[in-house]
C-alpha positions as CSV (number, residue, x, y, z in Angstrom):
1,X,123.4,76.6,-62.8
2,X,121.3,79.5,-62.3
3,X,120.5,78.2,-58.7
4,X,124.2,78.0,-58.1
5,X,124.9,81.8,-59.8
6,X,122.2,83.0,-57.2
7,X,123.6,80.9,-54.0
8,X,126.7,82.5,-55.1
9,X,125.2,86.2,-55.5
10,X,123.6,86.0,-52.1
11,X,126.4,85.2,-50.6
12,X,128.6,88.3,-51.9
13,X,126.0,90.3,-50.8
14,X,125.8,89.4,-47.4
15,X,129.4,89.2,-47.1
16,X,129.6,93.1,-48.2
17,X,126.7,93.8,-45.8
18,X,128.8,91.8,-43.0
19,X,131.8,94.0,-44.0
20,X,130.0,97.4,-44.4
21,X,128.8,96.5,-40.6
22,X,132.1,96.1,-39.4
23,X,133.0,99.3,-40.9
24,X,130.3,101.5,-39.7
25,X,131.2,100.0,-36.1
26,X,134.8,100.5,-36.8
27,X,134.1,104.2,-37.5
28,X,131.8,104.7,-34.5
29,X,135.0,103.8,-32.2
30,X,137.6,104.8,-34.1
31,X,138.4,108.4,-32.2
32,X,141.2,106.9,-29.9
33,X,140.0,110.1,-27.0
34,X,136.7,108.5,-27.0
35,X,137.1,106.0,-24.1
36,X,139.9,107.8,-22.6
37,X,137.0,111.2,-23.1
38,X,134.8,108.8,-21.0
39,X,137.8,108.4,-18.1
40,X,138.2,111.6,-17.4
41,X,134.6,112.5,-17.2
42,X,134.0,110.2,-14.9
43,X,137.2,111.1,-13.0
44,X,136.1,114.9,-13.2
45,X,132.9,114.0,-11.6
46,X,135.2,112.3,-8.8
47,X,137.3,114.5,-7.8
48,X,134.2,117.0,-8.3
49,X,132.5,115.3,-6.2
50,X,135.6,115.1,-3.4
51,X,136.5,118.2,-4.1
52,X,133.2,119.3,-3.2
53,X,133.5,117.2,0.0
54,X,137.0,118.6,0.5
55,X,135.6,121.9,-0.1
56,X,132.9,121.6,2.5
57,X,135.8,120.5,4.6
58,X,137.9,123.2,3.4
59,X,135.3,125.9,4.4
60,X,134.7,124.2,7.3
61,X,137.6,124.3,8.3
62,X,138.6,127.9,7.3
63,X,135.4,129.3,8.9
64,X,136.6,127.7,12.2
65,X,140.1,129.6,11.1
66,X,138.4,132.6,10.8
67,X,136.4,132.3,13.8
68,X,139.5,132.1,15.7
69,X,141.2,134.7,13.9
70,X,138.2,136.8,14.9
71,X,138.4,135.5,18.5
72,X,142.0,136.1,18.8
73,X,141.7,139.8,17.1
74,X,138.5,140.6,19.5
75,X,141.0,139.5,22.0
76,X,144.0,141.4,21.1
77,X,141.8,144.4,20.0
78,X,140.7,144.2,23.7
79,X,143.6,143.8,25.1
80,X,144.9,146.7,23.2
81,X,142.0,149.0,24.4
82,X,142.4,148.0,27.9
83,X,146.3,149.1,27.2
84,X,145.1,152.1,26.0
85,X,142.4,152.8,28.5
86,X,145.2,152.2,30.8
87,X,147.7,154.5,29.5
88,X,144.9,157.5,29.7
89,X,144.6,156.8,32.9
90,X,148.1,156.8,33.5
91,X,148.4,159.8,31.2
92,X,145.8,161.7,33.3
93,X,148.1,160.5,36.8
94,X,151.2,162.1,35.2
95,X,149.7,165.1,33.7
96,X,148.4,166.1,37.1
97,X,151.5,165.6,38.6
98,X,154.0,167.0,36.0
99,X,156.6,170.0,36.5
100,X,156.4,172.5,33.8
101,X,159.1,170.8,32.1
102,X,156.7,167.5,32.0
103,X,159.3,166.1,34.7
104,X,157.8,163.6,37.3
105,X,158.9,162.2,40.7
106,X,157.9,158.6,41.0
107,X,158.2,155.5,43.9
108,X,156.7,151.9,44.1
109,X,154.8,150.3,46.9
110,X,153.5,147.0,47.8
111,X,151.1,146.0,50.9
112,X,154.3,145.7,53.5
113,X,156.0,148.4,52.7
114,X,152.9,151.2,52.5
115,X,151.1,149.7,55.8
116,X,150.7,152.6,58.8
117,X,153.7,153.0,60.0
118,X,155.9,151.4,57.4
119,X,158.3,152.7,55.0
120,X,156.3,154.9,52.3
121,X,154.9,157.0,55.9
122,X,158.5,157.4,56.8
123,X,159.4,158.2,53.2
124,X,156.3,160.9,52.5
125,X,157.5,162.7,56.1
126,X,160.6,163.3,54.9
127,X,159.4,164.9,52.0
128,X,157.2,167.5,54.7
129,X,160.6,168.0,57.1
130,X,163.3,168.2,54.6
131,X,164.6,171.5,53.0
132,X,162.2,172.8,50.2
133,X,161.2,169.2,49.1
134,X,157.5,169.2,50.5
135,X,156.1,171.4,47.3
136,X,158.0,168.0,45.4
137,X,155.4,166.0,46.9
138,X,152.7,167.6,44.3
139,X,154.7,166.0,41.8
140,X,155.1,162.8,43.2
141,X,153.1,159.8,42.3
142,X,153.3,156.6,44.1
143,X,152.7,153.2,42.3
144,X,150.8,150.3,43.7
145,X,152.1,146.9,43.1
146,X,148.9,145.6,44.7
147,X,145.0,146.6,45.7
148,X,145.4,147.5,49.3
149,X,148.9,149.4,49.0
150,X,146.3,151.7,45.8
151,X,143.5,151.7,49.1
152,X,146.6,153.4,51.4
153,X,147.8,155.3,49.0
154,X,144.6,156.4,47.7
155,X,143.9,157.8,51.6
156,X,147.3,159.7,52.2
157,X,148.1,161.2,48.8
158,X,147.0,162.3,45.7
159,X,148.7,161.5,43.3
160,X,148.0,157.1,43.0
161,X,148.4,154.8,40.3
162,X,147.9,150.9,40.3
163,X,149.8,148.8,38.2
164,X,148.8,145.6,36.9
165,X,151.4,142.8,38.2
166,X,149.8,139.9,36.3
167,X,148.8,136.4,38.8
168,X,151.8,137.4,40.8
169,X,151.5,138.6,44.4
170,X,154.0,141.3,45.3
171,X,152.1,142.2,48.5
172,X,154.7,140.7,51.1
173,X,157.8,141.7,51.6
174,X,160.5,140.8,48.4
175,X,163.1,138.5,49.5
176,X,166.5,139.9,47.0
177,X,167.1,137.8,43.9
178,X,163.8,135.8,44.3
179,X,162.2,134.8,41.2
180,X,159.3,137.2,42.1
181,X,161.5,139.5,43.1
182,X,163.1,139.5,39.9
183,X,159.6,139.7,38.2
184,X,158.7,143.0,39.8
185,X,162.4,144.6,39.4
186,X,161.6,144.0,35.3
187,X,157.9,145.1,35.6
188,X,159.2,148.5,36.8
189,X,161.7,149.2,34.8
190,X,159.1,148.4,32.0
191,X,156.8,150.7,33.6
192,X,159.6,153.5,33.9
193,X,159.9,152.8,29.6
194,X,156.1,153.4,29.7
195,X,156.7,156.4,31.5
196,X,159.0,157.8,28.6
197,X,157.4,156.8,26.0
198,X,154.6,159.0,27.3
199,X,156.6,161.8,27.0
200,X,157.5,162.2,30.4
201,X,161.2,162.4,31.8
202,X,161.2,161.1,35.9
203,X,162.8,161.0,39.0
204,X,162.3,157.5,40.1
205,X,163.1,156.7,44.3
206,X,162.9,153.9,45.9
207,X,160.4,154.1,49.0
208,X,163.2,152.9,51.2
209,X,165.0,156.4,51.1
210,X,164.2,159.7,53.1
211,X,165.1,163.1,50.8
212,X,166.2,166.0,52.6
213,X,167.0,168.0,49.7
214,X,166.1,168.0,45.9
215,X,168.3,165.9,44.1
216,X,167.4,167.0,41.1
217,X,169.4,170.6,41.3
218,X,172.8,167.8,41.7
219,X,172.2,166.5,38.1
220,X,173.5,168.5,35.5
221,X,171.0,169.5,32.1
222,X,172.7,168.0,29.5
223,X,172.4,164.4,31.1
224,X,170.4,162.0,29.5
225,X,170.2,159.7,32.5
226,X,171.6,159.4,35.9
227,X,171.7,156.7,39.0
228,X,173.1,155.8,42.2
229,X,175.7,154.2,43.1
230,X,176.4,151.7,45.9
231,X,179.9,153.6,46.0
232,X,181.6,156.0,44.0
233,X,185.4,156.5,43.5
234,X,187.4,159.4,41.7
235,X,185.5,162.9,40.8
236,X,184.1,162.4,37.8
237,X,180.5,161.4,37.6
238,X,180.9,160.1,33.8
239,X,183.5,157.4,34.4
240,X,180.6,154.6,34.2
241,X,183.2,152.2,36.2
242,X,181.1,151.9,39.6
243,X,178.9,149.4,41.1
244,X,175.1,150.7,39.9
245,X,172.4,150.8,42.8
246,X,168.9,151.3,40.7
247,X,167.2,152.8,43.6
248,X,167.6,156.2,42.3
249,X,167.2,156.8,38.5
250,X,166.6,160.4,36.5
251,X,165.6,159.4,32.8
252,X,165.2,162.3,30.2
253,X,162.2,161.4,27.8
254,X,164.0,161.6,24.5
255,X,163.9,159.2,21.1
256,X,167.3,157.7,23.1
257,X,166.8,157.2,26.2
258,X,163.6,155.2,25.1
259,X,165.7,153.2,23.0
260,X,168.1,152.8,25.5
261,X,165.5,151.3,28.2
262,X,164.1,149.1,25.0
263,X,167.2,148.4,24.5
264,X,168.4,147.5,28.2
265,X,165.2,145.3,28.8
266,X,165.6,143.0,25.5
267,X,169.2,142.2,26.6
268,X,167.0,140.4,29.7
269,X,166.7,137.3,27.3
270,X,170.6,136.6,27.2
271,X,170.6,137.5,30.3
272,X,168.4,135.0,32.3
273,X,168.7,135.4,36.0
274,X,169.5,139.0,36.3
275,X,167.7,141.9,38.1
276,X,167.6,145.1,35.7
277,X,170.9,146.8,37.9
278,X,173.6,144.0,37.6
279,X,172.4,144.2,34.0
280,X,172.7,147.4,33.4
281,X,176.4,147.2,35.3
282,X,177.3,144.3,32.3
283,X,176.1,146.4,29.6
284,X,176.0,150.3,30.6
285,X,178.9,151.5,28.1
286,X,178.3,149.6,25.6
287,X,174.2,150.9,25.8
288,X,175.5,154.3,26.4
289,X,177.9,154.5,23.2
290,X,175.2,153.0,21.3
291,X,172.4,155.5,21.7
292,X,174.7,158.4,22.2
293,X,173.1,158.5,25.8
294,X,174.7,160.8,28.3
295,X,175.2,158.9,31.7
296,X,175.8,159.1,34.8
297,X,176.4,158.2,38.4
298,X,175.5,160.7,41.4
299,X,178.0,161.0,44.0
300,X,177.2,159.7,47.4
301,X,178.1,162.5,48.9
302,X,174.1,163.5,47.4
303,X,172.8,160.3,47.2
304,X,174.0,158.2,50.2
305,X,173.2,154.6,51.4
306,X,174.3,152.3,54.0
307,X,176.5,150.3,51.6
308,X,179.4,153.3,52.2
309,X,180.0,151.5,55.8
310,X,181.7,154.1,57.7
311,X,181.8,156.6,55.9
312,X,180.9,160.0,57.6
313,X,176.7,161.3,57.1
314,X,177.6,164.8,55.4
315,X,174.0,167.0,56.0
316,X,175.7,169.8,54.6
317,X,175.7,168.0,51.1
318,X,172.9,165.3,51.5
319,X,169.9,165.0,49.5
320,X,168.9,161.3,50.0
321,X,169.7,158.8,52.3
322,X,168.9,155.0,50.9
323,X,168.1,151.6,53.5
324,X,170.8,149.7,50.7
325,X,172.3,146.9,51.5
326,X,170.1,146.1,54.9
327,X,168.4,143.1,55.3
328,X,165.1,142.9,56.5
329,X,161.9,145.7,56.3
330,X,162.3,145.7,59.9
331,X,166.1,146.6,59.3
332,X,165.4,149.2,56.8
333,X,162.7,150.8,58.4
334,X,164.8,151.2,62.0
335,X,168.2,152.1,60.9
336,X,166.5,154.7,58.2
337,X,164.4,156.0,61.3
338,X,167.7,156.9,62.8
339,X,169.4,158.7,60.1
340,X,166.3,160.3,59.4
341,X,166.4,161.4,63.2
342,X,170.0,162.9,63.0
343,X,168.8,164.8,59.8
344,X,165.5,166.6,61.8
345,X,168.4,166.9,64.7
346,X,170.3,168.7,62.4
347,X,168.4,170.9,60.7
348,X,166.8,171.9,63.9
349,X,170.7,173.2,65.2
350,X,171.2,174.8,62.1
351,X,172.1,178.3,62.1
352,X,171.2,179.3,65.2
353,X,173.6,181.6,67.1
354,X,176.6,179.5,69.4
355,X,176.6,176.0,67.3
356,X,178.9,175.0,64.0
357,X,176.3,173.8,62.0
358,X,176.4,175.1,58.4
359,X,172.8,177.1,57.8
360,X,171.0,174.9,55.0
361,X,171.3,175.9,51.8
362,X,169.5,173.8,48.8
């Protein structure tokens, strides 16, 4: 009985120890965050340790960002001091050859057209025969579309500038409406803009024109900006309705005229195709009203051209004479050769005693 009692006794005891066991283990995992704890560790040091990778990639990939970035600002921040290297230079070229009202006179050349013998000879000896215009040349300044027309310039006048054209070769002769042709039409009126912006108002000429008189004293002071014309009807130099001929151009420096130009060469995108005259034709009111410019075209009776066929060469009254409308350097540079003959003819008969020749006035 007593053997049983103990059997019995033992047995209750190991059952509570069994139990108390079970408990203690029960108690040891009872937190439900302690496995799901573990997860997230272990997912912590995971994406840790990719991060890390990541990171390194991320870095890697930022320096090589930032690299760049640096490249490309070294780059622009040269570019930009070659710009403005460029514009003192060209800011030294005007200054030099400024009127007191910071007023230049300003043509473009290329290779052809500024060879011995060519056009920009024919144009600078006009500016020597014609009627008070050789103190002009002083405020002149020719600029090169390429390195030898700089070299010729560089030997027969004083006032040079060379203008970077890019890869494009504008040494030969431009045939009208050309792509390149185009190109170098939008360069310089971009160059004219830079011109402005500088602070200086111009006279720009084409180098396929002989002057015989200042053509400056025919535009009035209030204008804002003037050109050319192939032809021009009625008397009033304000009625914008004529055909434009950008050959001749007088640009105030002024807040609007700048915006104008900026204005006039954006419009190029809508525009594809265009050289910067027939533009300016499509859009010259409309720019005008917009920037309160005051505009106008010179009569040809001042400014004349070939593109008035027939119409009677007035030296009395005229202050340019333009190769327009002629095909052909050779063309220009034979048929201008011969007005510019008539002129020295003229002014040679001019008021001496027995002939009808007006005496030259300004």
């Amino acid at each position: 009985m007593n053997a049983v009692r103990n059997l019995l006794r033992f047995l209750l005891v190991a059952a509570i120890g069994t139990v108390g066991c079970i408990v203690l283990l029960l108690q040891r995992s009872s937190c439900p965050c302690a496995r799901d704890a573990i997860v997230p560790a272990l997912g912590e040091l995971l994406v840790a340790t990719t991060g890390n990778n990541g990171t390194h990639q991320a870095d890697h990939s930022t320096k090589q960002q930032q690299a760049a970035a640096i490249t490309t600002s070294s780059s622009a921040n040269d570019k930009g001091k070659d710009r403005a290297a460029d514009d003192g230079k060209l800011a030294e070229v005007l200054r030099r050859a400024a009127m007191e009202d910071n007023t230049i006179i300003m043509t473009f050349t290329n290779e052809a057209f500024a060879a011995p013998g060519s056009l920009m000879d024919l144009f600078l000896e006009s500016f020597r025969v014609g009627v008070k215009t050789e103190p002009l040349l002083k405020h002149l300044v020719i600029v090169s579309a390429d390195t030898r027309a700089f070299e010729r310039c560089l030997r027969v006048h004083p006032h040079c500038y060379a203008l970077a054209m890019g890869a494009t070769n504008f040494t030969g002769e431009q045939r009208f409406m050309a792509r390149d042709y185009l190109d170098m039409m939008w360069r310089r009126n971009r160059f004219q803009a830079r011109v402005l912006a500088l602070g200086y108002s111009f006279v720009f000429t084409d180098v396929d024109m002989v002057w015989f008189r200042n053509p400056l004293l025919r535009i009035p002071v209030g204008v804002d900006f003037a050109m050319s014309c192939d032809m021009f009807y009625g008397d009033n130099p304000y009625d914008l309705d004529k055909r434009a001929n950008g050959g001749f151009v007088y640009a105030k420096a002024s807040a609007r005229t700048r915006a104008f130009y900026d204005d006039w060469y954006a419009a190029r995108t809508a525009h594809p195709g265009k050289n910067e005259q027939d533009l300016f034709d499509l859009l010259k009111s409309e720019m005008a009203a917009r920037h309160g410019v005051a505009a106008q075209f010179v009569d040809t009776d001042y400014l004349g051209g070939f593109c008035e066929r027939g119409k009677r060469r007035d030296f009395n009254k005229l202050c340019t004479y333009h190769g327009n409308c002629l095909v052909g350097l050779k063309s220009k540079l034979e048929r201008l050769r011969g007005v510019f003959d008539e002129w020295k003819e003229f002014k040679d008969k001019a008021g001496k005693p027995g002939t009808n020749t007006t005496a030259l006035t300004d």
